[in-house]
N, C-alpha and C positions, 0 to 999 in steps of 0.2 A: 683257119687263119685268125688272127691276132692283132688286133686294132690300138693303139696307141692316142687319143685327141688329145690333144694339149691346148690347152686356152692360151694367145699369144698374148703378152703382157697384162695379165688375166686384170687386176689391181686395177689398172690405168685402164683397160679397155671398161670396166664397169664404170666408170666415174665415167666415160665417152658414150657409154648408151644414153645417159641422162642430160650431159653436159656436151651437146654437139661441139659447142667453141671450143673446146680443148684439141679437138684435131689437128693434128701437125703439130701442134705446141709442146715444144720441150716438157713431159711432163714426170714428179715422181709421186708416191705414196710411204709415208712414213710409217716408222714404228709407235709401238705402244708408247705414251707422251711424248709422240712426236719428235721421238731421240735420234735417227739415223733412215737413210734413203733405205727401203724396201722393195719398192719394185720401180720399174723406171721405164719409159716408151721408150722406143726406137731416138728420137732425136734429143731426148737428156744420155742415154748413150752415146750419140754422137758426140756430145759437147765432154765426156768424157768424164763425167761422173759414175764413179763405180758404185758396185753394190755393197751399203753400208757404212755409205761417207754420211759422218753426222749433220745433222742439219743446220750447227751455225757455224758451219766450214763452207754452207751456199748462202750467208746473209746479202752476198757482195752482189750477187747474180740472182737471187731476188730482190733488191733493191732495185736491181736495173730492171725489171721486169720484163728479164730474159728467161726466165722456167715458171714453174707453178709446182708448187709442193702442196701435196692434201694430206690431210690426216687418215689416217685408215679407220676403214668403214667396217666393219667384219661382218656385219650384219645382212648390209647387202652384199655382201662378197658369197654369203657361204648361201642368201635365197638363189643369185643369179648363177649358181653353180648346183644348186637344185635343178633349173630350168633346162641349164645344157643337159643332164643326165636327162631328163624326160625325153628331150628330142632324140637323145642317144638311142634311149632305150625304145622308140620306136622303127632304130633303124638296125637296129642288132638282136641277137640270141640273148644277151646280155653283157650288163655293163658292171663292174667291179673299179670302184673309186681308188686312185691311187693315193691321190694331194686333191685338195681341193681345188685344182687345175688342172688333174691329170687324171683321164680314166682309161682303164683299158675295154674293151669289147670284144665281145666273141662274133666274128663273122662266118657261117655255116653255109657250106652248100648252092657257091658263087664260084664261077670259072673266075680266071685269071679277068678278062676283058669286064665281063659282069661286076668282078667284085671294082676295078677300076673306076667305072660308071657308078655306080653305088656309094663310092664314097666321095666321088664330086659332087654327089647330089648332097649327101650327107654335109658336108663343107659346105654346102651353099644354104640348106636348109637351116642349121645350129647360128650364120651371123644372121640370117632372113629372120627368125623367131626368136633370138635372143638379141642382136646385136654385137654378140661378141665374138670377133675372128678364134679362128680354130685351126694348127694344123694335126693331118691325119697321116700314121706312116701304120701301113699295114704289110705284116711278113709270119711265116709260120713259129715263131715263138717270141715272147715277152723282148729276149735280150734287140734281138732284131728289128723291132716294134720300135723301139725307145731308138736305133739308128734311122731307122725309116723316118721319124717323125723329125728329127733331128735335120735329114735332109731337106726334108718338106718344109720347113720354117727357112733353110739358110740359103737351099737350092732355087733361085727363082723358076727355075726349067720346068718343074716340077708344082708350080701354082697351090701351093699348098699340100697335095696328096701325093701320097708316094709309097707303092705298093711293089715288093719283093717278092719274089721265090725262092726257094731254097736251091744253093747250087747256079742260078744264073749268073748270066757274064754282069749284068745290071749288080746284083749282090757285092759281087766278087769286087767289082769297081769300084764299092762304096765302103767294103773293108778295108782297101788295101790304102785308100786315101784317108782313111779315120786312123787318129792320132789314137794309142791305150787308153789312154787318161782320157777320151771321148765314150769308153763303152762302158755299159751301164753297171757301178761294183766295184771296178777296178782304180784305188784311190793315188795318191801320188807316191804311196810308201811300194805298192804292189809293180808299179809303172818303173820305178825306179830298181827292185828288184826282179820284174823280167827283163828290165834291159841286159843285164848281165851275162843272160842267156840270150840275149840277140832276139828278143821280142819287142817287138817296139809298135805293133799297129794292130788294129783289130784279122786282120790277115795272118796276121805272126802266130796271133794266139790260138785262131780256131784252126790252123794247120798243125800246132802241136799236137804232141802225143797226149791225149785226155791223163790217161794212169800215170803218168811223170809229171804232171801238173798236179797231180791230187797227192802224188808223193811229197813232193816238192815244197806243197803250200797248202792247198785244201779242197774239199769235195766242193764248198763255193765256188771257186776259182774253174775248176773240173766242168761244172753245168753250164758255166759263162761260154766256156770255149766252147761246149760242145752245141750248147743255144747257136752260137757263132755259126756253126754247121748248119743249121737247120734244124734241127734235135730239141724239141722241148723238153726240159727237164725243169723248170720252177712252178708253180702256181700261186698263185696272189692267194693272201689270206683270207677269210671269209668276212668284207666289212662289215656285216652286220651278228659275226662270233662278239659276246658279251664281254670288254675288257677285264684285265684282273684287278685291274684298282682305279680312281679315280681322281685325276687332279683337278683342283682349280684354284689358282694361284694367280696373283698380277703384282706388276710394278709399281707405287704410286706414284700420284702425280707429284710429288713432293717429299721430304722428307719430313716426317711424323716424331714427335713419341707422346702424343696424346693418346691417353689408352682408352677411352671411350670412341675413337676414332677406328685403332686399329680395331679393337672388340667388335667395331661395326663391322667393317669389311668384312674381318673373318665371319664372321653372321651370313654375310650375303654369297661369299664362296664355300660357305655348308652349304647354304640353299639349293644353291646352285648345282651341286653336288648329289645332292638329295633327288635332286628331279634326273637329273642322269640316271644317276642308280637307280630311281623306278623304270624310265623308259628302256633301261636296258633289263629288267623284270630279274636285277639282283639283289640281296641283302647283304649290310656290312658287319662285320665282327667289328672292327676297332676303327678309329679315327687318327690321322697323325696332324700335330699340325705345327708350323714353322714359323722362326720369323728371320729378317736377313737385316742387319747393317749395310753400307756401302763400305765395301771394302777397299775402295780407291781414293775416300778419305781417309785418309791417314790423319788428318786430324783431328778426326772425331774419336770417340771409345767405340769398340768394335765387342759386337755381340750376336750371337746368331743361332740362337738355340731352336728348339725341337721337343717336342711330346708325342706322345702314343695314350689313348685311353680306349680302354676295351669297353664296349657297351657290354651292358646286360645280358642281352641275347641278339642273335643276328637280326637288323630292323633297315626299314627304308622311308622311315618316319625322320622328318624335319624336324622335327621338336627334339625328340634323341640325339639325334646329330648334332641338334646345336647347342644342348644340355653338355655333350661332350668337350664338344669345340671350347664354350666355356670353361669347362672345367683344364681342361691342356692348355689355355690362354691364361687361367691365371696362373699354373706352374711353373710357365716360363717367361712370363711378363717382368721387364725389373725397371723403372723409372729413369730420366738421363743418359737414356740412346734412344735416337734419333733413326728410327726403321725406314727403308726403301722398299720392302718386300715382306708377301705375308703369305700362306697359302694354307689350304686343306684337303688332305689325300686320305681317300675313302677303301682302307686295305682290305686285304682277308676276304675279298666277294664270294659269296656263294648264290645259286640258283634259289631264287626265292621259291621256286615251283618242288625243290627236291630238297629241301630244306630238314635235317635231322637234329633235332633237339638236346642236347648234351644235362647230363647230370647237373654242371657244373651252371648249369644256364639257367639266370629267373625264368619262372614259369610266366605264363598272360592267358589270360581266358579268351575264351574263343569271343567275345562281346566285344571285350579292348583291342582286340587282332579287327576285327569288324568295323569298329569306330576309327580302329586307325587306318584302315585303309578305305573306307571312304573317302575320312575326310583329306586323306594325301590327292586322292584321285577327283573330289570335287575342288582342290586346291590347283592341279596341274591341268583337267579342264577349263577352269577360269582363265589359267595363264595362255593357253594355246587358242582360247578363241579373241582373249580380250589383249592377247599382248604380253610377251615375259617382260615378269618383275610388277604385272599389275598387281598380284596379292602376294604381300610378301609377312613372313613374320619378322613386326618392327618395321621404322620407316627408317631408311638412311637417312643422314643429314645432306641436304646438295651440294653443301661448300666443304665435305670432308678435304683432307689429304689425299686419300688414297682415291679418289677420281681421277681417273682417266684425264691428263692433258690430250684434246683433240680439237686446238683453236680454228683448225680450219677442215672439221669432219663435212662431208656433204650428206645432205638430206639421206635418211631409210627412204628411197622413194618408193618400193615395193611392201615393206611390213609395218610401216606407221601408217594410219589411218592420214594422221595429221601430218605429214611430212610426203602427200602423194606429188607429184607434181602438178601445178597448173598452169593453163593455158588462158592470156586473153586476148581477146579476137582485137587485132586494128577498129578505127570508132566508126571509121567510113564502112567497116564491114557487118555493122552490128543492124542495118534495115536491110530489108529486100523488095525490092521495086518500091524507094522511096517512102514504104511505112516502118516505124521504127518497131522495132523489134519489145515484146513482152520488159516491163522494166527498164525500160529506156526514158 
C-alpha cells in the first residue's frame, strides 16, 4: 500500500508552530519580495482571497487589521519539512519526497484494520513532534493515494486518514463523486477533451477501455485510468538520483542596473550552485548565465540576454565557476537597463566518481585536483556546521538591489543560532519559596 501525507497549509501551519497567536487568524505567506499571496490558512480562504492575489490588492484589509500577511521563510520551511520526513520515516518502509509538503510512503505488511490504526497514530504522532497538521490517504497505487488524501483533508468523517482498497464499495464512492480535473494528471485541456466521449469523473475514467485511452491520447493517460483501478503502473523518481543541471536564479528586490551589484549576486548563485554540485558528487562542463528585463515595463528598454561558457575541464571548484560566471557577465552586461532577474545554470553534469578525461580538456595534476578538493570540502564543512553563507568568496554588499524584499520574514527559529526563540518567565515566577532565584 501507498501513503500519500500532505502537510495542511504547510506555509502558514510553520509560522503557527512558533507563533501560537496566529491561530484562527486569517493568515497568508508571500512570495519572493513579497509580490503575491502563496499559501493561505483555511480563514484568509474563507474571506476569499485566492491563490496569487498581489499583495497591495490586501493594503485595505491589512490596514484594518483583518489578516496577517508574512514573508516567506524557505529556510524554515524546507528544516520543518526535514522533521516531518524523520517521523515518517520512522513509521514507514519508506518515504520518497514529492513537494516539500508532499511525501509518499511505502506501507508493507498491514491488514486493512492495522494499517487504519497505524496511520491514526501516524497523524497524531507527525502534529505531536513537529506541530504541523498532516492529512494521510492511503490506497494501493500513487494515483489513488493523492484521492485518499484529498478526501482526508475535505471529508471531515474521515478525521484526517483515509484508507482505500482496491475495488471497494468505499473506493467506488469516492470516484464516482470526484470531478476529472480532481485526479491526479489530468489538466483542464484533457477534462475537456474527455468530456466528449462522456468522461467526466474519476469513475468514467478508470471504467474506460485502457487501449483506447492510450490510442486516443496517451500511455500517461493509460496508467492514470488503469491506477484508477487499483493497478499500479507509476513510480516516483529516485529523490536523491543526481539532477542534470543546476539552477539558481532569483528576482531582485528592486530593479538594478548597477553592475557591481548584479556581478555580486551572480557570484553568490555560482556559489550556491557550486555547493549543490558537490553535495550532489557531480562536475560541470559549462556554466550558462542570464539576465532578465521586466517585460511589463514597457517603458523601460528591454533586454534580456544569456551566455554559455565552457570550463576547461569538468570541475566542482567555486573559484572555476565563478571565473566563468564572470567571464559570461561581461559578454552579456550592457549599461542603461535596469535588470529584475539574474541567474546561474550549472549544465552538462557528469559523475564526478566516473569522470573521463577528453583530449580536448586542460590537463591538472593530481596535487591541484587535491588542493582543490580539500579546500572545496573544508569550505562546505564550515558552511554546514557554522551556517550557509558563513564562508563565502567575497562579501556581498547588505543594501544590494538584488536582496530579497522580506519586510515581514519571521525568525529561522530552528537553523540560526541567533534567531532561537526565547522564553521569559513572569517576575512573580522567577523565586521559589520566597528566595530569588540566581541573578535576580
Amino acid at each position: 500500500m501507498i501513503g500519500l501525507i500532505d502537510c495542511n497549509n504547510f506555509y502558514v501551519s510553520c509560522e503557527r508552530v512558533f507563533q501560537p497567536r496566529l491561530e484562527g487568524l486569517p493568515v497568508g505567506v508571500l512570495s519572493n519580495n513579497d509580490g503575491c499571496v502563496i499559501a493561505r490558512s483555511n480563514e484568509l480562504k474563507a474571506l476569499g482571497v485566492a491563490m496569487g492575489t498581489p499583495a497591495f490588492e490586501l493594503k485595505g484589509l491589512l490596514r484594518q487589521g483583518r489578516i496577517r500577511l508574512l514573508s516567506s521563510n524557505y529556510e524554515l520551511y524546507g528544516d520543518m519539512s526535514a522533521r516531518v520526513q524523520a517521523v515518517l520515516e520512522e513509521f514507514s518502509a519508506g518515504v520518497e519526497p514529492y513537494s516539500i509538503d508532499e511525501m509518499f510512503v511505502r506501507f508493507d505488511g498491514f491488514t486493512q484494520k492495522q494499517l487504519l490504526s497505524h496511520c491514526r497514530e501516524l497523524h497524531y504522532k507527525v502534529r505531536r513532534f513537529t506541530g504541523i497538521p498532516v492529512s494521510v490517504g492511503v490506497a494501493p497505487t500513487r494515483t489513488l493515494a493523492k484521492l485518499a488524501n484529498r478526501a482526508a483533508k475535505k471529508v471531515p468523517g474521515y478525521r484526517g486518514v483515509c484508507v482505500l482498497s482496491a475495488g471497494g464499495a468505499e473506493t467506488a464512492g469516492l470516484l464516482q463523486r470526484t470531478e476529472l480535473g480532481d485526479v491526479w494528471g489530468v489538466g483542464r485541456r484533457l477534462v475537456e477533451r474527455l468530456a466528449l466521449m462522456d468522461i467526466r469523473t474519476a469513475w468514467d475514467l478508470a471504467q474506460a477501455d485502457p487501449k483506447a485511452i492510450r490510442r486516443r491520447f496517451s500511455v500517461t493517460l493509460e496508467r492514470t485510468a488503469l491506477e484508477l483501478r487499483g493497478v499500479p503502473c507509476t513510480e516516483m523518481n529516485d529523490a536523491y538520483e543526481p539532477r542534470q543541471r543546476i539552477m539558481t536564479s532569483r528576482s531582485f528586490g528592486k530593479l538594478t542596473d548597477n553592475r557591481d551589484e548584479i556581478h555580486e549576486a551572480l557570484r553568490q548563485f555560482g556559489q550556491r550552485g557550486a555547493e549543490k554540485l558537490r553535495a550532489q558528487d557531480s562536475l560541470a562542463r559549462a556554466v550558462y548565465v542570464f539576465l532578465k528585463t521586466n517585460r511589463h515595463r514597457q517603458d523601460l528598454p528591454q533586454y534580456s540576454p544569456g551566455a554559455v561558457v565552457e570550463l576547461a575541464r569538468p570541475s566542482d571548484d567555486s573559484r572555476e565557476i565563478l571565473h566563468a560566471v564572470g567571464q559570461a557577465f561581461a559578454a552579456i552586461y550592457r549599461p542603461h537597463y535596469r535588470f529584475m532577474k539574474a541567474g546561474v545554470m550549472l549544465i552538462d553534469l557528469i559523475d564526478a566518481n566516473r569522470q573521463q578525461m577528453s583530449l580536448l580538456e586542460s590537463p591538472q595534476s593530481a596535487a591541484e585536483r587535491e588542493r582543490s578538493e580539500k579546500l572545496m570540502a573544508t569550505l562546505d564543512t564550515l558552511n554546514q556546521r557554522m551556517g550557509r553563507g558563513t564562508v563565502k568568496l567575497g562579501m556581498p554588499s547588505p543594501s544590494a538591489a538584488w536582496h530579497l524584499r522580506c519586510a515581514n520574514r519571521s525568525p529561522r527559529w530552528t537553523t540560526r543560532w541567533r534567531e532561537l526563540p526565547t522564553i521569559t518567565a513572569p517576575r512573580e515566577a522567577r523565586s521559589v519559596k520566597g528566595h530569588p532565584r540566581p541573578g535576580d
